[in-house]
N, C-alpha and C positions, 0 to 999 in steps of 0.2 A: 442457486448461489450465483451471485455476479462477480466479477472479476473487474479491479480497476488497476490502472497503472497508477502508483504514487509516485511522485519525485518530491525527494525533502533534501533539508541540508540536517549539516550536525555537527556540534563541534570532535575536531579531529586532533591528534598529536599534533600535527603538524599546521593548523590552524582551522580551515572548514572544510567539511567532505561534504559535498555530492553523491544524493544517491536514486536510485530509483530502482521500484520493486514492486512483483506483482503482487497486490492484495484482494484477497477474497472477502467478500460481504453475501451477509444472510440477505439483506436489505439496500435497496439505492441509496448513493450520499447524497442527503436533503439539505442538511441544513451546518453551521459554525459547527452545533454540538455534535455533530459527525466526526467531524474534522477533527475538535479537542478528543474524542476518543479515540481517534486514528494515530495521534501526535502522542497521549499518553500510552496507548499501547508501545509506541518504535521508544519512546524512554524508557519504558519498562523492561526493554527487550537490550538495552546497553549505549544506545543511540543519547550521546548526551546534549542535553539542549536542540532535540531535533525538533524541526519548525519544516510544515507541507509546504510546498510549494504549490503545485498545481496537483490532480485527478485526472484521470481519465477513463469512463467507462470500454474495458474490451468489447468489439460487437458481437463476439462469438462468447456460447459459456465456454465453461471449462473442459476438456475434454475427461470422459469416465473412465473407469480400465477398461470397460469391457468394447468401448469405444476403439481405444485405443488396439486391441488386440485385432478389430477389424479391420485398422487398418493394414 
């Protein structure tokens, strides 16, 4: 599983919100049609008219539980 940073915008009450959030992928972002699945999943989710901004792949994966219990 990869882990990327998104920041998108979206319309807000108060005119446009800013946001950014970790997302998880099966798969690397290759291509637009990433992107357009990435933008209709955050609509889907109540983000109205949200539009990406930029990606970022994390360098590290995700941490597992059993990971995390070592630490």
């Amino acid at each position: 599983m990869h882990r990327y940073m998104i920041s998108f915008t979206y319309k807000a009450p108060q005119g446009i919100g800013f946001m950014s959030v970790e997302w998880p992928c099966k798969r690397h972002i290759r291509s637009m049609a990433d992107i357009t699945k990435i933008t209709n999943d955050l609509r889907s989710t109540g983000y109205i008219e949200a539009v990406v901004l930029s990606f970022s792949l994390f360098a590290d994966p995700a941490p597992t539980p059993a990971s995390k219990a070592a630490s």
